[in-house]
N, C-alpha and C positions, 0 to 999 in steps of 0.2 A: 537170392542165393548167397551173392556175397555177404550179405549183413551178417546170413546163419553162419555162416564159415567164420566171421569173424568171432561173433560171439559165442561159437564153441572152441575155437583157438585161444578166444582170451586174448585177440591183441590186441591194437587200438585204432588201426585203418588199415587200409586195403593195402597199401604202400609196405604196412609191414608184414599183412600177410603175404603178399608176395616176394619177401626179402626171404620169407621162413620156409615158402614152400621153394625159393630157389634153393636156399642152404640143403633143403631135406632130399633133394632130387641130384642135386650138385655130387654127390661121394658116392653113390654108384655110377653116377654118369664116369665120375673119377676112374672108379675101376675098371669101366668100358673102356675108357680110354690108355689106360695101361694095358689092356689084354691085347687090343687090338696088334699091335701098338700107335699112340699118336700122338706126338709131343705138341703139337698146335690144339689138337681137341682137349689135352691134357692143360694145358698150360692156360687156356679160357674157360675150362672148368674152375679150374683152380681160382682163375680171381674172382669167378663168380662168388664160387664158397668163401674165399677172405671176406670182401665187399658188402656179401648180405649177413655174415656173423659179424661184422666190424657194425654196419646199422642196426640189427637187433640193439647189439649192445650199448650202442649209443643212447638208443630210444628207450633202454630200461624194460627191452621186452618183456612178458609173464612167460611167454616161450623159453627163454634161457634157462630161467630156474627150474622150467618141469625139466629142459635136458640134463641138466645136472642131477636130478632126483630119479633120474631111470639110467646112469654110468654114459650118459652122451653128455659129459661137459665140455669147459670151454681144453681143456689141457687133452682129452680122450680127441676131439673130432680136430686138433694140430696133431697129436699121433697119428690120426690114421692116415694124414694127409702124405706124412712125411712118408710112408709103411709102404704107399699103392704109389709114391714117386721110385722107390728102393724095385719094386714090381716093375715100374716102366723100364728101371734101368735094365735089368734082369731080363725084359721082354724083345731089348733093342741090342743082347747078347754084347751087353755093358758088364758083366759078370765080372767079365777077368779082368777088368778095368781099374785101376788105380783109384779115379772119381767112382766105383762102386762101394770100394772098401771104406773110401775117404768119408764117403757123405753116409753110412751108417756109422762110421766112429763119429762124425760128427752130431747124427740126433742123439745118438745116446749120447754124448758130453753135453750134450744143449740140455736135456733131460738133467742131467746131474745138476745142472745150475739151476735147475728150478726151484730145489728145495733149499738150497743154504737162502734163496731169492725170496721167494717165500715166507721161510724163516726168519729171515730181516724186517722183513715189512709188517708181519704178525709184532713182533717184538721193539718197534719201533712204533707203532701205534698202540700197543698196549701201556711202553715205559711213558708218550704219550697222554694217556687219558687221563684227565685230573679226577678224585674224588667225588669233587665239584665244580661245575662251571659256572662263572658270573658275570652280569654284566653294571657297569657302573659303583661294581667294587675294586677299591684302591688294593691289589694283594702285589703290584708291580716292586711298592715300596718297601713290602714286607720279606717279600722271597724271589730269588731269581728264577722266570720263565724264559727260555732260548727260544727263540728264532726258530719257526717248524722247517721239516727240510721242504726244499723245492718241491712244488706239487708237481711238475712231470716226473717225479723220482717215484710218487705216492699214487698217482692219482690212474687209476685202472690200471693197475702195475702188471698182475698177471696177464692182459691184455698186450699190454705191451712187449711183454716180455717175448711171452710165446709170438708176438709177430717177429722179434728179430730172424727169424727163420725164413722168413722173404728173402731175402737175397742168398742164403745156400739155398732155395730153394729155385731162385729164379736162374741163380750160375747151373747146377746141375743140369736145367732145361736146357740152357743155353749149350751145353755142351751134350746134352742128347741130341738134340736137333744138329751142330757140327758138326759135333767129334772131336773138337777139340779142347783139348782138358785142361786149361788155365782158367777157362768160367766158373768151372767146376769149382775148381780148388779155391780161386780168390773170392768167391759170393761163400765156401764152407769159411773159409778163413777169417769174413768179414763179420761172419753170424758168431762163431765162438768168441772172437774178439770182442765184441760190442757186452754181449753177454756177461762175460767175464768184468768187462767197466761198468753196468749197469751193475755188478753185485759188489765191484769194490765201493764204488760210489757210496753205497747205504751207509757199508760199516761206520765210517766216522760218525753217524747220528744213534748209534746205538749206549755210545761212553758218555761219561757221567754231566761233562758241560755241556752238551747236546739234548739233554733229555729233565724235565724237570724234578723236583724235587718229591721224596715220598709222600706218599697221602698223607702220617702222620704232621708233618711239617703245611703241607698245602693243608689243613682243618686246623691247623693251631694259627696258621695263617690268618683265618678267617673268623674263628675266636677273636681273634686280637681286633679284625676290625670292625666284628658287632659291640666287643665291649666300647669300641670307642665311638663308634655311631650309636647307639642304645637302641635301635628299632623298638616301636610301641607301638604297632600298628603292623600285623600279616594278612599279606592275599597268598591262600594258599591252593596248589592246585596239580591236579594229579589228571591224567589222560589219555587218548590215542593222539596220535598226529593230526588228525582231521579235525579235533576238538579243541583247538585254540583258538578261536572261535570268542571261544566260550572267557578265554581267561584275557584276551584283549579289549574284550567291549570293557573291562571295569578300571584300565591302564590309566584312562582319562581323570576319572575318579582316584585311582589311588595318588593320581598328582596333585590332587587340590585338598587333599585331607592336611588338618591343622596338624595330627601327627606325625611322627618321622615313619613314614611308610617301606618295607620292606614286601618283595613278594618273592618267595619260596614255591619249585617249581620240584619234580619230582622224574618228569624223563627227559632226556636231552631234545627230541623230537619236538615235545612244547617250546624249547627255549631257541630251536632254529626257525621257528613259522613264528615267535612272538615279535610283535610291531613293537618298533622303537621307541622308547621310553626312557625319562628321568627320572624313574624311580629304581633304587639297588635291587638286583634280580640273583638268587643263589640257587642253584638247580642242583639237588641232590639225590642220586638216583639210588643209593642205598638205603634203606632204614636205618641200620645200626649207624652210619654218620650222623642222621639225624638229629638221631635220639639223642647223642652224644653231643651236638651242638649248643652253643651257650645262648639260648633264649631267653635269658631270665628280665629283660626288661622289658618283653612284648606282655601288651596288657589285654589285646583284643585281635583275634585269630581270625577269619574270614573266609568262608568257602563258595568254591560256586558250584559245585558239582558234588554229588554223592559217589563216593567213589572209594573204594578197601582200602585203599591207602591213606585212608583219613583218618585212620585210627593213631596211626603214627606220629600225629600231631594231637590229635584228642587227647591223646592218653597226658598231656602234658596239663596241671592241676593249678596252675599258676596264671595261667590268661585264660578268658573267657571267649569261652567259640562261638562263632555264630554262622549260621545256613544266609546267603544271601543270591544262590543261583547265577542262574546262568539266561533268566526271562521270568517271566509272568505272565502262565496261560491258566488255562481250564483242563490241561492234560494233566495226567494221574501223576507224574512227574513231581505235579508241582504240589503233592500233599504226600512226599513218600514217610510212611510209615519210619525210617531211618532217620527224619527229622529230629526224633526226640534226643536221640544223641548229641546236641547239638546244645548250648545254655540259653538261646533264645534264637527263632528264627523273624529277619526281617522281612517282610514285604512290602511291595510300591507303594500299596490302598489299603481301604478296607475291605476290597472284597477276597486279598488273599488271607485275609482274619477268621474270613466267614467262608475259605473254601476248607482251611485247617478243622474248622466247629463240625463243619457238615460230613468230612470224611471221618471224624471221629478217630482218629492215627495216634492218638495218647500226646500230642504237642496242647501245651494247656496255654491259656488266653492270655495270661501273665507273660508267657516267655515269646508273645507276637510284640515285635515293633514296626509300625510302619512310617517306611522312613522315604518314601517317592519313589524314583526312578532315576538318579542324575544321569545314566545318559542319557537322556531322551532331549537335553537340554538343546542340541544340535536340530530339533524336529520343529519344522516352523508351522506355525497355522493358515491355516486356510483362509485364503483372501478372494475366493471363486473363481472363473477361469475367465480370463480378459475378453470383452468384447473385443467383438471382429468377426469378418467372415470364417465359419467353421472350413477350415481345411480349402479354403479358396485362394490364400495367395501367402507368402511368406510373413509377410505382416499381421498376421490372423489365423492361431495356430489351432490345432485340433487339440478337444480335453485330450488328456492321458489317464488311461488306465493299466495301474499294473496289477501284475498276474506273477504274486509271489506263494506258492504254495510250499508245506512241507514235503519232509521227507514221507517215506512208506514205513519205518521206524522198523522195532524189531519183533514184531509179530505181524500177524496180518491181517489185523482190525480194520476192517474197509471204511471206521470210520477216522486213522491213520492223515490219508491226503486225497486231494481230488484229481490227483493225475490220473492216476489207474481209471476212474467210471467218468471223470469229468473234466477233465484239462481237456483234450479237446475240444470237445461241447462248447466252452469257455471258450477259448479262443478262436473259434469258427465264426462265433459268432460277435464276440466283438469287433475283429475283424470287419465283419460284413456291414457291421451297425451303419445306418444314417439316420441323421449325421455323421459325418465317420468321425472315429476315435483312433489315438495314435495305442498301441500295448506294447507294453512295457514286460517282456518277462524274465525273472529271476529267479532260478530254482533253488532250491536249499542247498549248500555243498554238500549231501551226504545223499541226492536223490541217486538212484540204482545202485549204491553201493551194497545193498545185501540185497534186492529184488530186479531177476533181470526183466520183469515185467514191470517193473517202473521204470528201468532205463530205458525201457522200449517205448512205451509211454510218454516220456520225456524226448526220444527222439523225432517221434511224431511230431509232438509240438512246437519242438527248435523248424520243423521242417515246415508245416504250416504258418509260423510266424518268419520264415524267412519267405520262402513264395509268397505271402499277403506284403512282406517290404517289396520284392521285386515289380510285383503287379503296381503298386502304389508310384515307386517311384517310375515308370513309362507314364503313367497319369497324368494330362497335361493339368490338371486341375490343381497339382500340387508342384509347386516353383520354389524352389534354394537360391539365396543367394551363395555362388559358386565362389565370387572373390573372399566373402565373409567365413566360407568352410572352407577356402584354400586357409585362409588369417589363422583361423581355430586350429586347423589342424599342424600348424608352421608351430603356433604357439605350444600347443601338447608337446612335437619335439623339444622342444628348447626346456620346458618346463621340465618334459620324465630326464632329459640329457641333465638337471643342475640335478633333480632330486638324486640319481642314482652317483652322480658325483660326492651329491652329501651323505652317500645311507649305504654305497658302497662297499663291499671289505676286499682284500687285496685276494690274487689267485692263488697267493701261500699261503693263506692261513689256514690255522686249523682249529679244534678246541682249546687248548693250550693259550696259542698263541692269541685268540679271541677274547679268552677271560682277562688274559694280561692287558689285553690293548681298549676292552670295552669299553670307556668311558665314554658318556656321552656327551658331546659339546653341545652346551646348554645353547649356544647361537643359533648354531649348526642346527639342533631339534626345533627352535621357532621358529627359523627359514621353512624348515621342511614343514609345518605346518602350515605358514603362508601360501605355500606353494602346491601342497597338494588341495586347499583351497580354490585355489587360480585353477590347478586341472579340473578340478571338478567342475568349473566355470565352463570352460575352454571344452571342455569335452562335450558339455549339450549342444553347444554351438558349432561343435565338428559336422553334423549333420542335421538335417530336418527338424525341423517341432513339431513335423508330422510322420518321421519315419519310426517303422514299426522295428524294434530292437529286441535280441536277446543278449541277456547281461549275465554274464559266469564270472568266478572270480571276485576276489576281495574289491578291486575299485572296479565303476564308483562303489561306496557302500551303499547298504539296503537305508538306510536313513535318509543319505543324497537322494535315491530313486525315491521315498515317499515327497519329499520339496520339491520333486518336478512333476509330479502326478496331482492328479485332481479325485483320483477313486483309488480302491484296492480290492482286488481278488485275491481274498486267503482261506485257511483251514486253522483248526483249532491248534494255536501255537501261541507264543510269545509276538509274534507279527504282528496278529492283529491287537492287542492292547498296547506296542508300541505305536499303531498306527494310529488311532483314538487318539495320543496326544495330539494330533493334526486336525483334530476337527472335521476332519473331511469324511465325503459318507466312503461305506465300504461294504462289500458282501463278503459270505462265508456261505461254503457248501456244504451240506445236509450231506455227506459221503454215504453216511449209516440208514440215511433214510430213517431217521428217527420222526420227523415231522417236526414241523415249525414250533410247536408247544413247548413240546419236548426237545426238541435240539434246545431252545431259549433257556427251558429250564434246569438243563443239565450244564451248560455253559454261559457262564455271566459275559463274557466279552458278544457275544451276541445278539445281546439284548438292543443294540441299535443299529442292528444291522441289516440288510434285506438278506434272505434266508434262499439258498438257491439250491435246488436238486441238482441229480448229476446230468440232468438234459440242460441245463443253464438257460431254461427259459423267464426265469424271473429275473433277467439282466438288465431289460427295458428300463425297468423301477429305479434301478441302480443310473443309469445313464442318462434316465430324466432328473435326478437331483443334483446332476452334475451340472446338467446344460438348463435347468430350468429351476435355482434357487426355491421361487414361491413352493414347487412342488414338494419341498423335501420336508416330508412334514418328519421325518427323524432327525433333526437338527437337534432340538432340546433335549430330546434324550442323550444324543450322542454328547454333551456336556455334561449331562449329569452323570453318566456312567463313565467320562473320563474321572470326574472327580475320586467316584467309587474305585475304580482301578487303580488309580495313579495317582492320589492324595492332591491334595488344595494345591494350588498355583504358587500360593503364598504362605510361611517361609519356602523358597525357592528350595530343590529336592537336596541340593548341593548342602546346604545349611543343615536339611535338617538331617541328612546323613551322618555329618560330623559332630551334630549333636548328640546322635543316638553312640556314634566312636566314643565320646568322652564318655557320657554316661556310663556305657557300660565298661569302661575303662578305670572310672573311678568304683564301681562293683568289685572290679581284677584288685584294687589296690586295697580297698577294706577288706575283703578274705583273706587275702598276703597277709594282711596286720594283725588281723587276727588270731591266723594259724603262726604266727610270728610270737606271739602273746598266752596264746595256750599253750605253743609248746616250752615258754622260758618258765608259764607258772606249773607245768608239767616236770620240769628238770627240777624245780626246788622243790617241787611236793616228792619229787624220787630221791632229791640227796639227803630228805629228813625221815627216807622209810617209805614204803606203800602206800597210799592216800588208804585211809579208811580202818588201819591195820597198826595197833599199839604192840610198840616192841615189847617183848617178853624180857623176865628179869631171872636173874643169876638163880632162885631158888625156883621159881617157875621151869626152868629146862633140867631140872632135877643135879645142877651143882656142875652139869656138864664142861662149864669154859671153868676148869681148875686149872691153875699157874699149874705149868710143866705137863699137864694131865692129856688122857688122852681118853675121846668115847670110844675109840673103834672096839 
């Protein structure tokens, strides 16, 4: 019953639904308590309702916003509070009181300060907002950015603001309950004071050395320092928040490119969730900036995602664009009809050559390169799973199989993921399997976000795979060394304590202040990748090489989890052809109940895989090629269909990515010359007359051009 509460409230645990259902109970109990009259009933109401509206807010409740969308915001439910304390006064025949007069002059002046409050902070974060923001561009040197104000000034302001009223709130009490009216007065006196400092406070950050410089200055800014960097090479990339993702897997790549790489980003959202990077990042969230920006040395444009806003760079006639996504699966995704927009689209293998031919989408064979995978470079090969006793003692660890499925996407194609008909199933029984196997699961970030029957689905199996760890570890069958997960775990602090030292940003800053300060120390960024190295180490050793895990969240990554795994359970995604590069075997579920034929033949990454319904009884198959080599008679396959997917071993993916850069970079550079060439022999064939078109002569126009004369 709680679960339903929760998930028709929309909030995130029980903790805050009962923070919501105290607030919602709280203000009539309020007004109970002033009819009665009861200053102690009144006054434990009251913190209830601060308390549970103070953690809603903190938590970021979905609650908050519907109350603001039906006239219960945060500013209405501090009115009513102050309204039904003016009632208590009134109740306790406080009337003719001084502290009655005093503490409604007082909320209406508290009130008055809201909006010049208000008003500041709107216009302080607006004078605020740059154009563009960037990171590991030099604009410090070009234009002054000030110092943002103090984030207590900024940061949940109207929250704050409206709590100044606690203490005339709490003086009032104090003198309902005595009688005595100096609580009164000094808690109203102490609320408009503070007020009144909190609103002068801002003014200073509103005038001109406080606040940076206009957009046209901050874009001439950055004119100035692409013409002096010249970028020849964009990652471009347009989004929701959830989907950077999608624009980090290629950060790796755009740093090893021969050319001077730039990536162009389009909401701010992307550029606060994107991982740290040495490559110059300018995030321009209007078109018309865009358009207007001086690109003219970028020779090759790069997209991962299909997305409206791609038009805004297409449109530009001088670089060559190309589709290079966001993965390489067998989903429809991955042949969108919108391709052809594009001057050539690359992919990893040959078989994304041959999924473009078969869907027939008008992308023609000429404008396919296939240029690997580079990141897959991080994905190590299978070296089978070490003798030893299965799951008998710490020194003899149980296979691992992970159970990384997709999302439920944006229709409801059941053959979409295997959560819905078969993520249980799957985990039940691997679970159960003996020899036992350790499972590993990792859901997609985007699982229940439009289906609450996938998130329910997904609950299930966090909840399954956590009971199967608990039961596991009472097992005396299975032994940790404890000093070694005390070590592991000592090490993780020390490790996330330097990384977050190095990757840190101060609690002032703001956009402004970020583009100005972004630079990234080249030292600083190989440390951090030493080290988030070492975590990832450090992290499998925090616990069991037999405990059963579920894994959310960026770290470890999905690439880390396939190098500790020995199998994989997926769905038709980019997963499983990342996973292929591993060598290792792997299933895929038949969600649509298509049949083994037919699943194979509509989907090429599955061709070496064992083919599982949504009962997951064809799992055995999978779990003896793990634990018993001789048997796995898909071994062969699963190399040749790596090769197919993910192009030859050799030139390495890194190489030949940068080769297919130049290439079609030198294409960008003969059309330039071209159109450079026709239009100079196009100016001299205009300043000798129309091409094609002999001027007429003096007796030919019938005498018309006569000195002094006129035709009209």
């Amino acid at each position: 019953m709680i679960s339903t509460a929760i998930r028709v409230a929309r909030v995130g645990s029980a903790a805050e639904l009962a923070a919501a259902a105290l607030m919602m109970l709280g203000f009539p109990c309020l007004m109970l308590a002033a009819l009665l009259p009861s200053v102690g009933a009144f006054a434990a109401t009251a913190a209830v309702t601060y308390l549970a509206d103070h953690y809603l807010h903190r938590r970021g409740s979905y609650l908050i916003n519907r109350l603001s969308k039906v006239r219960a915001g945060l500013s209405i439910r501090f009115l009513i509070r102050q309204l039904l304390l003016v009632l208590l006064l009134a109740r306790l025949d406080l009337s003719d009181s001084m502290v009655f007069y005093a503490a409604i002059a007082c909320f209406l002046a508290f009130y008055g300060f809201q909006a010049p409050h208000s008003a500041l902070i709107t216009l302080i974060r607006l004078r605020r907002k740059m154009p563009v923001a960037t990171r590991n561009v030099d604009l410090a040197s070009r234009i002054r950015i000030p110092d943002a104000p103090p984030r207590a000034l900024l940061n949940r302001a109207a929250e704050k603001m409206l709590h100044l009223d606690l203490l005339a709130v709490a003086g009032v009490l104090v003198t309902g309950a005595t009688d005595t009216n100096v609580y009164g007065f000094a808690g109203i006196a102490a609320t408009l004071v503070l007020a009144f400092v909190y609103v002068v406070a801002l003014v200073p950050y509103i005038r001109g050395k406080k606040t940076p410089p206009n957009a046209d200055t901050v874009l001439a800014a950055v004119d100035g320092w692409l013409r002096e960097y010249r970028p020849e090479t964009v990652l471009y990339f347009s989004g929701s928040k959830d989907s950077a993702y999608q624009v980090n897997m290629w950060l790796e790549t755009m740093e090893q490119l021969d050319t001077r790489p730039l990536i162009i980003l389009r909401e701010r959202a992307i550029l606060e969730r994107m991982a740290p990077t040495t490559v110059p990042v300018i995030c321009v969230p209007g078109g018309v900036h865009l358009m207007n920006m001086d690109l003219s040395t970028v020779r090759v444009a790069l997209y991962a995602a299909n997305v409206g806003k791609n038009i805004h760079m297409l449109r530009v006639p001088t670089m060559k664009h190309v589709f290079i996504g966001h993965g390489d699966s067998d989903k429809l995704a991955s042949v969108n009809p919108f391709s052809k927009a594009y001057d050539e689209v690359w992919t990893a293998g040959r078989a994304g050559r041959d999924r473009y031919a078969i869907a027939d989408v008008g992308v023609r064979d000429d404008d396919i390169a296939e240029v690997g995978r580079p990141q897959l470079a991080p994905i190590q090969t299978w070296q089978g799973v070490p003798e030893g006793p299965r799951g008998a003692a710490a020194d003899g660890r149980c296979p691992t199989v992970l159970y990384a499925p997709t999302w439920e996407g944006w229709d409801d194609n059941p053959g979409n993921t295997s959560i819905l008909l078969a993520g249980a199933n799957i985990v039940r029984r691997l679970v159960q399997a003996d020899p036992p196997v350790r499972v590993l699961y990792k859901p997609h970030p985007f699982t229940g976000t439009r289906s609450p029957q996938a998130k329910s689905a997904h609950e299930k199996i966090v909840a399954l795979v956590e009971k199967a760890a608990a039961e596991r570890a009472a097992d005396p069958r299975f032994t940790v060394d404890a000093a070694a997960r005390s070590a592991a775990k000592a090490e993780l602090v020390r490790i996330e304590a330097r990384i977050e030292k190095l990757t840190g940003v101060t609690e002032s800053g703001d956009e402004a202040e970020a583009t100005r300060d972004g630079m990234v120390d080249t030292a600083a960024h190989a440390e951090v990748a030493r080290l988030r190295a070492e975590w990832n180490d450090a992290y499998w050793r925090s616990f069991g090489s037999w405990e059963h895990r579920v894994i959310t969240g960026a770290e470890p990554r999905l690439y880390d989890c396939f190098n500790v795994s020995d199998a994989m359970v997926s769905d038709i995604s980019s997963v499983v052809s990342d996973f292929i590069a591993s060598g290792k075997p792997y299933a895929v579920t038949d969600s649509a109940e298509l049949g083994v034929e037919e699943f194979k033949r509509q989907n090429t990454a599955v061709r070496a895989a064992v083919i599982l319904s949504n009962s997951a009884s064809e799992l055995g198959e999978l779990l003896a090629q793990v634990t018993d080599p001789s048997s796995d008679a898909l071994a062969v396959d699963r190399r040749e269909l790596k090769e197919y997917l993910l192009g030859p071993d050799e030139p390495a993916s890194i190489d030949q990515f940068n080769a297919a850069v130049r290439g079609l970079a030198k294409k960008s550079r003969a059309r330039n010359l071209g159109q450079e060439t026709g239009a100079s022999a196009a100016a001299v064939e205009l300043a000798n007359g129309v091409p094609g078109q002999r001027k007429a002569s003096a007796d030919e126009t019938g005498g018309a051009a006569v000195k002094g004369g006129s035709t009209a």
